[in-house]
Every structure is written in structure tokens, then in C-alpha cells.
Short mmCIF file of the C-alpha atoms (twelve columns), coordinates in Angstrom:
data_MODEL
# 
_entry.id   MODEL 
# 
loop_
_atom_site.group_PDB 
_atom_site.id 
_atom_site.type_symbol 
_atom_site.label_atom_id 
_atom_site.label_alt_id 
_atom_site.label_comp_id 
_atom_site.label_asym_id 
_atom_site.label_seq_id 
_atom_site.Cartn_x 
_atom_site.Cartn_y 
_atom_site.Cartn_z 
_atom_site.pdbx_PDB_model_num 
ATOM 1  C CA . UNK A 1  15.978  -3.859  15.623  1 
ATOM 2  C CA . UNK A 2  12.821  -4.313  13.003  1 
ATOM 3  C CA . UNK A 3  9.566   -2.461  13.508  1 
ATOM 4  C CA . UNK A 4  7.044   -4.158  13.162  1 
ATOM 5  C CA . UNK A 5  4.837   -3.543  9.857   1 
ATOM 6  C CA . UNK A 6  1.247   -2.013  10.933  1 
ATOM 7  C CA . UNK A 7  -1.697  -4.223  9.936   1 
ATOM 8  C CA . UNK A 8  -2.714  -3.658  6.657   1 
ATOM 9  C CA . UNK A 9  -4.230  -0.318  5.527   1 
ATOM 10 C CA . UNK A 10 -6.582  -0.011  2.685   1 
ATOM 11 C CA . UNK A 11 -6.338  2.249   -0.211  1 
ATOM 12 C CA . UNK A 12 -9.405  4.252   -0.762  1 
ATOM 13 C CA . UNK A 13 -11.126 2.825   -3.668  1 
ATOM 14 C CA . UNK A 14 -11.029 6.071   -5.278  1 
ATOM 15 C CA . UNK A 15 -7.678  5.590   -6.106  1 
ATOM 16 C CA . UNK A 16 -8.007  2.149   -6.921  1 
ATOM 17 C CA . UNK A 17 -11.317 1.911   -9.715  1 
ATOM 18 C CA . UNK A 18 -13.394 0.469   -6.909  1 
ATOM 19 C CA . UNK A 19 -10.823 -2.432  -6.477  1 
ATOM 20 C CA . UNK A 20 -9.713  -3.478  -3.149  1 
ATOM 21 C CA . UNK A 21 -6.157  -3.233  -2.431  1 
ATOM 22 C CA . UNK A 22 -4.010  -2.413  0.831   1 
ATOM 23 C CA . UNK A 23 -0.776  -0.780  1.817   1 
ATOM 24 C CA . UNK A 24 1.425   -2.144  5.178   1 
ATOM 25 C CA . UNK A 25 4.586   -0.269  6.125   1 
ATOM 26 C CA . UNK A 26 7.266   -0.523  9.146   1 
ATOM 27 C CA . UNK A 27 5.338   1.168   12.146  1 
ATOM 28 C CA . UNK A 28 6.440   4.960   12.320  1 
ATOM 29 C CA . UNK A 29 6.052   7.659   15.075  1 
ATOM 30 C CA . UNK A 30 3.321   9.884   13.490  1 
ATOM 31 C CA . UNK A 31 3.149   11.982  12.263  1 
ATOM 32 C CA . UNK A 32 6.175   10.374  10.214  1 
ATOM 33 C CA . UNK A 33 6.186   8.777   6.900   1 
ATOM 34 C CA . UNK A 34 7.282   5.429   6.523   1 
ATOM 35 C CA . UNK A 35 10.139  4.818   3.853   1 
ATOM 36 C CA . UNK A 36 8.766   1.780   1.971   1 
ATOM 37 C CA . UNK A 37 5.577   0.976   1.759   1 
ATOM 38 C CA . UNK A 38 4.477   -3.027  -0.030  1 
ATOM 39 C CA . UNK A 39 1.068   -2.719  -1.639  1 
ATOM 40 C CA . UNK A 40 -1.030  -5.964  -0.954  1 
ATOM 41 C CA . UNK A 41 -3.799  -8.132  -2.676  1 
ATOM 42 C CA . UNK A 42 -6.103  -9.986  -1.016  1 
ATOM 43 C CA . UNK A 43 -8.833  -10.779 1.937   1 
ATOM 44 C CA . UNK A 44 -9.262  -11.467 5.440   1 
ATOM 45 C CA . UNK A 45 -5.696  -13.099 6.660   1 
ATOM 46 C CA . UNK A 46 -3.803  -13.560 3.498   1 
ATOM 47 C CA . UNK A 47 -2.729  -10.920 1.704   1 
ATOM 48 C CA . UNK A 48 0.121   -11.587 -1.359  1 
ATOM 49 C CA . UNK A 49 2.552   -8.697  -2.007  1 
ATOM 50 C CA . UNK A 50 2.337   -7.487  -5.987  1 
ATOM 51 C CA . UNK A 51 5.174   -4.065  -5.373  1 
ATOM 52 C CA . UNK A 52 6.894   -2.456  -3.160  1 
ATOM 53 C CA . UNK A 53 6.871   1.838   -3.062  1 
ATOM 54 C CA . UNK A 54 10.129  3.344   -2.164  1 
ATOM 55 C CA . UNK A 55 10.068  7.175   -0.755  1 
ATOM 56 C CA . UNK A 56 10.679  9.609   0.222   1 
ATOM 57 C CA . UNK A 57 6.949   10.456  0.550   1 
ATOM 58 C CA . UNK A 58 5.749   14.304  1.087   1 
ATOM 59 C CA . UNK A 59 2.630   12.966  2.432   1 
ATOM 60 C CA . UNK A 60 -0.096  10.208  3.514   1 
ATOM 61 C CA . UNK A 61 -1.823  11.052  0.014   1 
ATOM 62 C CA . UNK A 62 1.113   10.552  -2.077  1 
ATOM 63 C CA . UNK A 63 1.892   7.661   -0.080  1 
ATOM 64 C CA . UNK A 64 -2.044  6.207   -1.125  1 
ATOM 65 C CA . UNK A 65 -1.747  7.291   -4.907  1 
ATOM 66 C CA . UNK A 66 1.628   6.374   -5.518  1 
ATOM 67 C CA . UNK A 67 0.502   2.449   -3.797  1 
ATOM 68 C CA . UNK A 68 -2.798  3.276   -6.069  1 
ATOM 69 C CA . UNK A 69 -0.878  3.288   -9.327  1 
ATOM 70 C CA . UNK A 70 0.987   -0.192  -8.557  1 
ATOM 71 C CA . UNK A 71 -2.522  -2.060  -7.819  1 
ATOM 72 C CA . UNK A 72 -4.144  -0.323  -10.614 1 
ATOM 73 C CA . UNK A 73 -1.260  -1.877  -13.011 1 
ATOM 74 C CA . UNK A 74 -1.324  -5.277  -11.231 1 
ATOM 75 C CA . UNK A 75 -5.481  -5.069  -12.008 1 
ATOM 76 C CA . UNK A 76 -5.383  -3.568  -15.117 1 
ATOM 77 C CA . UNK A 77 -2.891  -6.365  -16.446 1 
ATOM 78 C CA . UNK A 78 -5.558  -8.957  -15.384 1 
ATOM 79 C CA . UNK A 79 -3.702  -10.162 -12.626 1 
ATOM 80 C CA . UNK A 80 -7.113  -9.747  -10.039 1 
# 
């Protein structure tokens, strides 16, 4: 049986140059860390997927900059 993903959790704009972009995950029992994690673009209800993040993680923060690296990529290369 699937989890279901949580809704989607934004990366703090620290990480991100001020741009918005969001992480969603299978649901986990905290304090665990989920094994994939797909970093989203977008607003409101739609949100489009631009990478998936593949663990294992060591922690929430590496989970946030490693998601913060793909949508800084996906930005820098003009794609938002």
C-alpha cells in the first residue's frame, strides 16, 4: 500500500534566492525521513514537478538544501 504524499512543503527562500519552490514526499512517521522527495514549481493548486531527490537524508535541512539546489538549477537555467 502507497502513502499518501503530504501537501506540499515550501523551501525556505533562503535556500532558494527568494524564489518560491516546494518539496512533497510519501507521508512518514516523524520523526522519520522520507526516501524521495519531488521538488515542485508553481502556485495555489497546480504545482509541475522539475526533479526528484533520492536519500538517504541525515536530516530535514539536508532534505531542504539538497531540494534547494534542484530549483535553484531549474531557475537559474531560465526555466521560472
Amino acid at each position: 500500500m502507497c502513502a499518501e504524499p503530504v501537501a506540499p512543503v515550501v523551501i525556505p527562500e533562503e535556500l532558494t534566492k527568494g524564489k518560491d519552490a516546494w518539496i512533497d514526499y510519501a507521508n512518514v512517521q516523524s520523526p522519520a525521513l522520507p526516501d524521495t522527495v519531488r521538488v515542485l514549481i508553481g502556485t495555489g493548486e497546480r504545482y509541475d514537478v522539475i526533479g526528484v531527490v533520492n536519500g538517504p537524508f541525515d536530516s530535514w535541512s539536508a532534505v531542504n538544501l539538497q531540494a534547494a539546489k534542484v530549483a535553484n538549477y531549474w531557475y537559474d537555467r531560465g526555466d521560472g
